[in-house]
C-alpha positions as CSV (number, residue, x, y, z in Angstrom):
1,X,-20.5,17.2,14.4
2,X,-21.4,13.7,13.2
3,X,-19.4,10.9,14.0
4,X,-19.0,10.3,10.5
5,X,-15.1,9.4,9.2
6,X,-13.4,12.2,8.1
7,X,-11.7,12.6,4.4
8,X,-8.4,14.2,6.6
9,X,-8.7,10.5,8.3
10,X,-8.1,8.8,5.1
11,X,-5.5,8.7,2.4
12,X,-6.1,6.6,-1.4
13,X,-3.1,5.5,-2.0
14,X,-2.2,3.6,-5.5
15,X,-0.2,0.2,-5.6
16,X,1.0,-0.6,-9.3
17,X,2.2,-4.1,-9.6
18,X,5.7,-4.4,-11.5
19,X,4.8,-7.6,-13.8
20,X,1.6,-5.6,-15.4
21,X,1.3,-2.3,-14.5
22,X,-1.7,-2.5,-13.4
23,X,-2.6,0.0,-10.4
24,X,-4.7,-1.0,-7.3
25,X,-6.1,1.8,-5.1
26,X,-7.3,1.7,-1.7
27,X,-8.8,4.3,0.8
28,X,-7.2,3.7,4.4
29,X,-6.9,5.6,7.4
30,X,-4.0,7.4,7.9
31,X,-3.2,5.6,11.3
32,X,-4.0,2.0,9.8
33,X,-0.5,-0.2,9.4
34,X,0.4,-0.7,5.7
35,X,0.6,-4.4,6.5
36,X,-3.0,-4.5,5.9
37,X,-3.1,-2.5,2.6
38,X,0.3,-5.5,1.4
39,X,-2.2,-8.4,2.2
40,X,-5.8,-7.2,0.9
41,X,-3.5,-6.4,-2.3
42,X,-1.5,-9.8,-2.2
43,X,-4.9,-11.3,-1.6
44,X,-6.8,-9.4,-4.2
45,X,-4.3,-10.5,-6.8
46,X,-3.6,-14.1,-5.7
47,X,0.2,-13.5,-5.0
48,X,2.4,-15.1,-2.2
49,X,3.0,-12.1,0.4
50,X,6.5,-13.8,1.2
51,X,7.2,-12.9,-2.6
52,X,6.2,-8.9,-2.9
53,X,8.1,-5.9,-1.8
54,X,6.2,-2.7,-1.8
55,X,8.3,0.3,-1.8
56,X,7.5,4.1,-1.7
57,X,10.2,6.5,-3.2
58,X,12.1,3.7,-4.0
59,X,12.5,3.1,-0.4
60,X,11.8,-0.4,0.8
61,X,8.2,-0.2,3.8
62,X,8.1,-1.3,6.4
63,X,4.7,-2.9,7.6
64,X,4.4,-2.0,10.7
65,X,4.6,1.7,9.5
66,X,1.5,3.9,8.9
67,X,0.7,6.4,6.0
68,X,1.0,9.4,8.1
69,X,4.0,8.1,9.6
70,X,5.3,8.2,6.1
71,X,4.2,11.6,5.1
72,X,1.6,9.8,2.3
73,X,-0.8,11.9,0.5
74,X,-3.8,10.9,-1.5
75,X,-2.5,10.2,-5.0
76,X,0.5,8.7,-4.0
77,X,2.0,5.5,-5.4
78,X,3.2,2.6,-3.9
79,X,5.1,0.3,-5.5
80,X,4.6,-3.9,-5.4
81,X,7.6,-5.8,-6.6
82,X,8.2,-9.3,-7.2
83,X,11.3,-10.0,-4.9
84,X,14.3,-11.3,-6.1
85,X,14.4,-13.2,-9.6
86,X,11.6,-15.8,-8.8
87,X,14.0,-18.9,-8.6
């Protein structure tokens, strides 16, 4: 076997911002922390981190938490929330 990555490694997860909609997708390893899928999409879309809460089944992440360890799937859809009312 090659030591090529795996598709059973990986999961593309979608992360649809609140304010437009819009849907984001990225292709991460099922063992990678979502932290680094909540800052490459803060980053990609110029927002504050301190200001976004991502949720999956309307259950707040945590980002110390991995895709497997949350039973994601390809397909599936995070979402990114502005937190609170934006005083």
């Amino acid at each position: 076997m090659s030591g090529g990555r795996s598709d059973e490694d990986t999961v593309c997860l979608k992360v649809q911002f609140n304010k437009d909609g819009v849907q984001t997708f990225f292709r991460v390893k099922r063992s990678t922390k979502l932290q680094k899928l909540m800052e490459a999409f803060c980053k990609n879309r110029s927002l504050d981190p301190k200001s976004i809460e991502f949720t999956f089944d309307s259950v707040r992440l945590e980002k110390n938490k991995t895709p497997e360890q949350l039973g994601m799937e390809d397909g599936d859809l995070i979402d990114a929330l502005v937190s609170g009312d934006g005083a």
